[in-house]
C-alpha positions as a printed Julia matrix, in Angstrom:
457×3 Matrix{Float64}:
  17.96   -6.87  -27.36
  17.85  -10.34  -28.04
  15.6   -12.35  -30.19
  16.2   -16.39  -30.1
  13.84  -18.93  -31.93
  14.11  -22.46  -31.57
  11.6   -25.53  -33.07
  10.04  -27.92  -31.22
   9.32  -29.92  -34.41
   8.64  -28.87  -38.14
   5.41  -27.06  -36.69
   6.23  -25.78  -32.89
   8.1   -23.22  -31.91
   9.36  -21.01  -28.87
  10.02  -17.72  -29.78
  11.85  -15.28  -26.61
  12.38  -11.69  -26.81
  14.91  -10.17  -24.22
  15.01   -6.47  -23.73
  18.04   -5.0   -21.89
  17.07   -1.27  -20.57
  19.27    0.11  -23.39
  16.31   -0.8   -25.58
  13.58    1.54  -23.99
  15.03    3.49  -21.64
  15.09    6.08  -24.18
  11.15    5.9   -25.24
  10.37    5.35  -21.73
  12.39    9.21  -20.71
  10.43   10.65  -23.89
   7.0     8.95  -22.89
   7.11   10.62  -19.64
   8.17   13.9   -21.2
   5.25   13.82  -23.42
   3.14   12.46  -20.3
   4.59   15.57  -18.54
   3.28   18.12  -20.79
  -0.34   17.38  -20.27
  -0.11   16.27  -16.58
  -2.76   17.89  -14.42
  -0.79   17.73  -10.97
  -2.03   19.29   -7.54
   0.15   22.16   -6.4
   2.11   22.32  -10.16
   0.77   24.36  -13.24
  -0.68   22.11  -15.94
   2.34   20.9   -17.5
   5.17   21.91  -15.17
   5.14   18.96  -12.86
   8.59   18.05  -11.91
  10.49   14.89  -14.06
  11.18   13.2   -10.79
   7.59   13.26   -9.32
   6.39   11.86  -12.49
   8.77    9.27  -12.49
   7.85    7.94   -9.17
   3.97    8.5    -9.55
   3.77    7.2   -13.07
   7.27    5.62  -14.14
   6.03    2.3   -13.84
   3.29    2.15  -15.37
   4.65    4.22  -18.65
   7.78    1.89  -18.43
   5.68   -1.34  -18.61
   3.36    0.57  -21.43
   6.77    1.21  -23.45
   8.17   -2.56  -22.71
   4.68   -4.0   -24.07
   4.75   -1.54  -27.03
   8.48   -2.18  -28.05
   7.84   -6.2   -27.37
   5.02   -6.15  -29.81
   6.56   -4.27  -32.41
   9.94   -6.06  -32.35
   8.35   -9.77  -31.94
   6.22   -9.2   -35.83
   8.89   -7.37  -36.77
  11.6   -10.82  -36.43
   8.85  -13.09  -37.5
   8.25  -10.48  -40.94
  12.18  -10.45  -41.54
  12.67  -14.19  -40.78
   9.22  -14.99  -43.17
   8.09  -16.91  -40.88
   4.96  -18.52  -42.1
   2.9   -18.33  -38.43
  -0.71  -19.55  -37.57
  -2.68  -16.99  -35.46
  -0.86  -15.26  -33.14
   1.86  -15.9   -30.73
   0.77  -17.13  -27.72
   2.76  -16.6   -24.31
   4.2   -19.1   -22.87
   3.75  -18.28  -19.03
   6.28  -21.33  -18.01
   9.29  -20.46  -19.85
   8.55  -16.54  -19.14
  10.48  -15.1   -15.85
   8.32  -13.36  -13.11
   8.16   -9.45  -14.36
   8.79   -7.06  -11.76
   8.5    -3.35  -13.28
   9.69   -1.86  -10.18
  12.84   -3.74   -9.74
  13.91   -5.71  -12.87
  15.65   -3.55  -15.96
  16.04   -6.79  -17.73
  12.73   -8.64  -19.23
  12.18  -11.44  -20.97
   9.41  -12.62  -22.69
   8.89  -16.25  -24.5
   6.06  -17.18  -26.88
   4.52  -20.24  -28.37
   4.18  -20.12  -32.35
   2.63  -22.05  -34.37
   3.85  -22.86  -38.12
   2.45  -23.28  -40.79
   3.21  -26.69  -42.77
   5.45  -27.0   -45.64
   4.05  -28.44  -49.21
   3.99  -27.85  -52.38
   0.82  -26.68  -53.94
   2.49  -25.13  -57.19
   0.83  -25.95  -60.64
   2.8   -26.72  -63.15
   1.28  -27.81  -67.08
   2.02  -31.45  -65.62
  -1.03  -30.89  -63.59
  -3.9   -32.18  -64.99
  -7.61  -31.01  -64.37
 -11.02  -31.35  -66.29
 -12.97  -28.31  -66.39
 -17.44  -29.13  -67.45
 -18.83  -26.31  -69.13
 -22.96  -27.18  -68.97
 -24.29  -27.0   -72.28
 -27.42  -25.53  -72.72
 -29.9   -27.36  -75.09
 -33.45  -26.24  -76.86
 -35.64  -27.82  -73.8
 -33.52  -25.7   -71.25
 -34.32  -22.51  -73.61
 -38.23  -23.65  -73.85
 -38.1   -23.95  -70.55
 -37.02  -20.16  -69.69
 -39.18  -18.95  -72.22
 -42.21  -20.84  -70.89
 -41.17  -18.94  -67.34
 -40.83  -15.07  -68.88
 -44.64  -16.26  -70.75
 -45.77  -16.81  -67.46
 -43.62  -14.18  -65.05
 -45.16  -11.54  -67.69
 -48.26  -12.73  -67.87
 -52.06  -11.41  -66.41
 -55.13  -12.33  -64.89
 -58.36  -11.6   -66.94
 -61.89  -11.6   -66.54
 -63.69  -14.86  -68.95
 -67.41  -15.94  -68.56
 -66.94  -19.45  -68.14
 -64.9   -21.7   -65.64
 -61.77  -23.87  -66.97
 -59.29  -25.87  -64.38
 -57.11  -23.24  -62.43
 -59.25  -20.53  -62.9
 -59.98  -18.46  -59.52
 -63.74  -18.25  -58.81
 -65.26  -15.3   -56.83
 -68.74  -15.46  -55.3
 -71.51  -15.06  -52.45
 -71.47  -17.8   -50.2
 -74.9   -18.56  -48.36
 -74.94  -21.78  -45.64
 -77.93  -23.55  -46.4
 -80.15  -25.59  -44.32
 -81.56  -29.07  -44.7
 -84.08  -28.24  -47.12
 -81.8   -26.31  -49.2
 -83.02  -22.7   -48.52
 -81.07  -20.1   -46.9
 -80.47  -20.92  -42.83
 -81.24  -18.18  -40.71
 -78.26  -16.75  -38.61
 -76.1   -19.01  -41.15
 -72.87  -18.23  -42.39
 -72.65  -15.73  -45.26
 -69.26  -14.82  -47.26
 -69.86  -11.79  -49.73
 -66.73  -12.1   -51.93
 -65.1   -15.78  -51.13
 -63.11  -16.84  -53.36
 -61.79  -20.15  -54.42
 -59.3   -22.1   -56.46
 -61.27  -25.45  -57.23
 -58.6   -26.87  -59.04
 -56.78  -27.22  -55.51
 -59.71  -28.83  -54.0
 -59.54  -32.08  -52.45
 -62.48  -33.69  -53.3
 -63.22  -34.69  -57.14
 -67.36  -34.2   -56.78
 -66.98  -31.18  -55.45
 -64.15  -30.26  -58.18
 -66.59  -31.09  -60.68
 -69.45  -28.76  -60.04
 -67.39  -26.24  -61.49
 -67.05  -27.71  -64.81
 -68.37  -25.3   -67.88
 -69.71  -23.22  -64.49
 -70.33  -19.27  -65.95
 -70.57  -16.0   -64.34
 -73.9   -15.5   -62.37
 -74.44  -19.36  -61.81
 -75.66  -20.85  -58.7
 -74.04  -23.91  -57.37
 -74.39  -25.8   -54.21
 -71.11  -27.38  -52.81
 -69.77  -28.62  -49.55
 -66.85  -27.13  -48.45
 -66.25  -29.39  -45.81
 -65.97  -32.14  -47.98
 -64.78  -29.95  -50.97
 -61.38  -29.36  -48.4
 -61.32  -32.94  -46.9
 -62.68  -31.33  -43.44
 -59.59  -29.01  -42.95
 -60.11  -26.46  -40.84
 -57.57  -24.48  -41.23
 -58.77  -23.59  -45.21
 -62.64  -23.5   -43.84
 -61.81  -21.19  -41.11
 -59.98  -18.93  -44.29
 -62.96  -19.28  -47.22
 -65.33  -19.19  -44.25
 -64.39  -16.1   -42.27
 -64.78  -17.96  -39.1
 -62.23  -19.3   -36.28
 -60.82  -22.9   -36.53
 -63.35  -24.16  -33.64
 -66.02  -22.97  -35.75
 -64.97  -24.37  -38.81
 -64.68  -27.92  -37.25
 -68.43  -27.71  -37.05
 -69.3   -26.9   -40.53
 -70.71  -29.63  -42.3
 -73.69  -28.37  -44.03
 -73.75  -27.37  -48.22
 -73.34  -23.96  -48.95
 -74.72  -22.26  -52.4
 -72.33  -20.05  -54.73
 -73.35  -17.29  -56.49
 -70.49  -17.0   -59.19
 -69.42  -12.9   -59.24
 -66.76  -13.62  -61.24
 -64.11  -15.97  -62.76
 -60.29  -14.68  -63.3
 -57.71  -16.8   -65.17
 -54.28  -16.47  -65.63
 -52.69  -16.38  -69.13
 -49.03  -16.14  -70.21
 -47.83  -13.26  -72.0
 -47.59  -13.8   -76.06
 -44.12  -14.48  -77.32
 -44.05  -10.87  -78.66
 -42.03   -7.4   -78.57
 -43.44   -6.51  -75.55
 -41.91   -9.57  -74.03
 -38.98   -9.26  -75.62
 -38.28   -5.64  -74.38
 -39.82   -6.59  -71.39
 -37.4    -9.05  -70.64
 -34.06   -8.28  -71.84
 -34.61   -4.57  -72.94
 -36.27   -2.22  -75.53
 -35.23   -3.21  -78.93
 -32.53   -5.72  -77.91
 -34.07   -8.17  -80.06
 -36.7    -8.42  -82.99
 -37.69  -11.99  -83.6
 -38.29  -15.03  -81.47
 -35.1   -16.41  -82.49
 -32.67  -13.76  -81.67
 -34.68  -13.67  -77.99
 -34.62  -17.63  -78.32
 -30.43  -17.08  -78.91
 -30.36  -14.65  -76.01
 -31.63  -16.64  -73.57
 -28.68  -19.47  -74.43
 -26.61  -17.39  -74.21
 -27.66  -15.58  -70.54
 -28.21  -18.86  -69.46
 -24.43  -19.96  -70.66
 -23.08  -17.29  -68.7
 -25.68  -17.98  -65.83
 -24.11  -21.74  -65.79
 -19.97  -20.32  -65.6
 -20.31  -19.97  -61.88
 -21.18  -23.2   -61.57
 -18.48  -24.35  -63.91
 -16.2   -22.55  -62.18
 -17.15  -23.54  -58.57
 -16.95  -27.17  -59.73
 -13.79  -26.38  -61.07
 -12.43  -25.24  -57.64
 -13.99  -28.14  -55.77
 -11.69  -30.33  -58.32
  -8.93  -28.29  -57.76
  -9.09  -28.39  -54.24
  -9.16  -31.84  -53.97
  -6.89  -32.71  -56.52
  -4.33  -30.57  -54.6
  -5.4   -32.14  -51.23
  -4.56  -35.7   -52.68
  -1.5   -34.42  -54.65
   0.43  -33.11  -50.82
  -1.12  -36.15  -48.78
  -1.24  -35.89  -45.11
   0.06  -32.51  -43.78
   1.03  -32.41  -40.0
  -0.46  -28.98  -38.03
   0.27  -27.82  -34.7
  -2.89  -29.4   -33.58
  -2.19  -28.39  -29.42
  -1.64  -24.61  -30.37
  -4.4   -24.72  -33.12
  -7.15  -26.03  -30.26
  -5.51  -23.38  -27.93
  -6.2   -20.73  -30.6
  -9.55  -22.1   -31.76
 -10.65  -22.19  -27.66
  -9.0   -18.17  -27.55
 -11.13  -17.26  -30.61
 -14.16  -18.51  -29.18
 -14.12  -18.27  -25.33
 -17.51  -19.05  -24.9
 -17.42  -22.26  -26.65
 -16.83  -25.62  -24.63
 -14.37  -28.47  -25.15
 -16.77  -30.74  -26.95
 -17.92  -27.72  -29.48
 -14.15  -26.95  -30.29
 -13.53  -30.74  -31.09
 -16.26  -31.28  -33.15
 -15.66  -28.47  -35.48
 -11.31  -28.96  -35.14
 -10.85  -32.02  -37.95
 -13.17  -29.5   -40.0
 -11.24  -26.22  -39.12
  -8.33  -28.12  -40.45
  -9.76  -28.87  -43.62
 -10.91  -25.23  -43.99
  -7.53  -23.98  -43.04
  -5.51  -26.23  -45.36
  -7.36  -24.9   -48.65
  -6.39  -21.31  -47.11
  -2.84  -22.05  -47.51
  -3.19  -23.93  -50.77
  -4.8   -20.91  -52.23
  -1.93  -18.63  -50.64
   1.04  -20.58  -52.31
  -1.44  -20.19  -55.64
  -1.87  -16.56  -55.37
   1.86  -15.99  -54.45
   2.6   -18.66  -57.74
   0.62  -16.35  -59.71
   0.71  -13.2   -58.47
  -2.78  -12.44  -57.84
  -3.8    -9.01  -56.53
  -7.03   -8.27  -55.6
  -8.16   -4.33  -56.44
 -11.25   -2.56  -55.0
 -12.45   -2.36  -58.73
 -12.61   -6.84  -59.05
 -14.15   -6.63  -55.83
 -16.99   -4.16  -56.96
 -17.31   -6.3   -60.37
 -17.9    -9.27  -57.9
 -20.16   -7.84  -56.08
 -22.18   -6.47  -59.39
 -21.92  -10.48  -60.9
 -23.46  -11.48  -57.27
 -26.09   -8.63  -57.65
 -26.81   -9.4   -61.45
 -27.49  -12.9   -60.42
 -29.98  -12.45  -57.94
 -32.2   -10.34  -60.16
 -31.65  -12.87  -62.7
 -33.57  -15.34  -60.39
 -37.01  -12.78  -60.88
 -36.63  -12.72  -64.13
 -34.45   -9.2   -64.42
 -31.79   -9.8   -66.7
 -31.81   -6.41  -68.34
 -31.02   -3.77  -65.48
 -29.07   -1.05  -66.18
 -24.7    -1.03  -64.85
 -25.76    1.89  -62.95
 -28.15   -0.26  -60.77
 -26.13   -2.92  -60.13
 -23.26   -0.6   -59.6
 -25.99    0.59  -56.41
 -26.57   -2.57  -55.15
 -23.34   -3.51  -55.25
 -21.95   -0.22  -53.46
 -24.36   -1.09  -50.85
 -23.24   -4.61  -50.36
 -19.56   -3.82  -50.06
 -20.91   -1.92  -46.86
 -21.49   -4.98  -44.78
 -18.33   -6.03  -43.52
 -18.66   -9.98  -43.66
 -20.19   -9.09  -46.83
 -16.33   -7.48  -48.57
 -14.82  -10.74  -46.82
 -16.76  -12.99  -48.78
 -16.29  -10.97  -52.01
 -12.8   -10.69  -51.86
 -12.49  -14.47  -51.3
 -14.78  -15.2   -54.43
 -12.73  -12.97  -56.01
  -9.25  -14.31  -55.3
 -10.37  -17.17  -56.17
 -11.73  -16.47  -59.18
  -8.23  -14.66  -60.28
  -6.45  -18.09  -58.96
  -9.07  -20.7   -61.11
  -8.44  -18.57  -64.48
  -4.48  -18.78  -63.7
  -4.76  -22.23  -62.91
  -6.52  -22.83  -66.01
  -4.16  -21.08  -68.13
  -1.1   -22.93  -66.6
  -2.27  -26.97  -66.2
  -3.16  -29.32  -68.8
  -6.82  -28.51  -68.86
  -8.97  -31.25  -70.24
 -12.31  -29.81  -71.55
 -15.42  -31.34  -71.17
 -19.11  -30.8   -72.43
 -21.81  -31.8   -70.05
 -25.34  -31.57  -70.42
 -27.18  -29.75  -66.97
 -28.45  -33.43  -65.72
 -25.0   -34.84  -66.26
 -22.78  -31.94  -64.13
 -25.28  -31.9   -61.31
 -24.72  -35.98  -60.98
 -21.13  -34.88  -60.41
 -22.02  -33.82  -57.5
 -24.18  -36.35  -56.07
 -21.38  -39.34  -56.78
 -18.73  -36.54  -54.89
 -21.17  -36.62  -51.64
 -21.56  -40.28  -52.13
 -18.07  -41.02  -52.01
 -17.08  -38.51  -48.95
């Protein structure tokens, strides 16, 4: 066997394998034995088909099975030994390989495109210097979340008399021209409204200091600014009818319902983060900076990545790729795809693809492994965040632990996690190794960091 490689350039190379029949001849005889044994020949018992009819009614084919299966595992086993740093996977090259006759030839050789990766230096040394924002989070931010959990646990109760934003509930009669009830006119028992959302400020009005068991006369075409798609809902009616439907209508208030926040109380307290986790407004007040601190390290550290990344990006300057195999191996992984979609996302393939081998010299730098148990504690940060977003900070491990479980189930879903989580392991390393310059930001302030980064791209 022979294995020659030879570079085009510093990212192009032709890779040949050349197997003499020394090589296989061996697997091929024990393929055919093992082929022999479970042959189902006419005129032979199961198994006792002669070597020689076997070799002329299947010797080809198990010889070129053997020749493919040796080729494979003796082309990744050069470019593992060598280290070869490779993008994709080799890629025949049908010009430089002979004509392959199975029948005939005992010699075969085989040459391959291969595309490698570029050399830098992404290595971070304490010369390296990076700022990392941690978002501070100040009493309006706190107010803020409290004034949310008042209103996430609040209810709706019954009151006698109407204020803005109350909901009102009611008969609706269609009156006619002299005010009385018209015949065959539209009648809604239990409509109910939200005047406060109404359009038109009369209308609004006749609600004011409105009680339970009043009578009022509105226009809900005007009351709506004539749309019919919210007549047609109060209504009851289609969209053609409500067009049509100009005439005042009288209300016969059933009931009025208003909303009120929950009392900054126990019951809020355990609602929120847990029975007896806190006692006093200030220790749930200090709780909720401190969620919301942790809440805000994500973003720190996702910032702190995007600065990494480009930092690193400027730090190599321009890196040469194989751009003619990576377009062959872009149009390969996406066969469907035309020339014009493969060159409009190539320039941001490469971009993509150059942070994947930044982050591989970082994780070879510093060693970073990434276990099933970081993966799961991903997953349970990802799941602990979402529930966050309703208002569930305080849900047992065990449940996240579930939901968790459940998302490393989803395929795409692991990929993603193990990504985050890599790079998670590669930002705390990073941090721990460059000169880190540490910087307090207020919420306002580290979201503008983002808006002048999009401005400048």
């Amino acid at each position: 066997m022979n294995i020659s490689f030879e570079k085009a350039d510093n990212v192009n190379a032709l890779l040949t394998v050349t197997l003499e029949k020394a090589d296989y001849e061996d697997k091929v005889k024990a393929a055919l034995k093992d082929f022999g044994k479970k042959a189902n020949m006419p005129g032979f018992r199961p198994g006792h088909a002669p070597m020689a009819i076997l070799k002329k009614r299947f010797g080809t084919e198990i010889l070129a099975e053997q020749v493919n299966k040796i080729l494979g595992q003796e082309l990744y086993k050069y470019i593992h030994d060598q280290k070869l740093n490779i993008l994709g996977e080799p890629m025949p090259n049908e010009e430089k390989t002979p004509a392959v006759d199975f029948e005939t030839m005992e010699t075969f050789s085989f040459a391959f495109d291969v595309a490698l990766a570029p050399e830098f230096d992404a290595r971070i040394t304490a010369e390296d210097k990076l700022p990392y924002y941690t978002i501070s989070v100040d009493d309006a931010m706190v107010d803020q979340q409290v004034q949310a959990y008042c209103q996430r646990g609040g209810k709706h109760v019954n009151v006698d008399s109407y204020e803005p934003k109350d909901m009102v509930k009611g008969c609706l009669t269609e009156l006619d021209e002299q005010g009385n009830a018209k015949e065959g006119g539209i009648q809604v028992e239990k409509a109910v409204m939200l005047p406060d959302y109404m359009k038109d400020e009369d209308e609004k009005g006749k609600f004011a200091g409105a009680k339970v068991d009043d009578v009022i006369v509105i226009n809900p075409a005007r009351a709506y600014g004539d749309s019919d798609v919210e007549l047609s809902s109060l209504l009851n009616v289609s969209k053609e009818e409500a067009a049509n439907v100009k005439s005042d209508f009288s209300l016969q208030i059933a009931e009025i319902t208003r909303y009120e926040a929950a009392a900054l109380d126990q019951a809020l307290f355990d609602m929120v983060l847990g029975e007896g986790a806190v006692s006093s407004e200030e220790e749930f007040r200090a709780k909720i900076a401190e969620d919301m601190g942790k809440s805000f390290q994500a973003d720190s550290q996702y910032k702190f990545l995007q600065d990494l990344r480009a930092y690193l990006v400027a730090r190599i300057g321009e890196v040469q790729f194989p751009e003619a195999a990576l377009r062959r191996i872009m149009k390969s992984n996406y066969p469907d795809k035309d020339d014009e979609y493969i060159e409009k996302n190539f320039a941001p393939s490469l971009k993509e693809l150059l942070w994947h081998l930044i982050k591989e010299q970082l994780s070879d730098q510093f060693e970073v492994k990434v276990e099933q148990a970081d993966v799961l504690e991903t997953a349970k940060s990802f799941a602990r965040m979402q529930f966050a977003q309703y208002g569930m900070t305080n849900l047992p491990d065990d449940v996240l632990a579930k939901y968790a479980t459940e998302m490393l189930n989803d395929k795409k879903q692991v990929e993603n996690l193990v990504a985050r989580t890599e790079e998670t392991k590669i930002a705390q390393k990073v941090r721990e190794t460059a000169a880190i310059e540490e910087k307090t930001v207020s919420l306002e302030e580290f979201n503008k960091l983002f808006e002048e980064e999009q401005k400048a791209e």
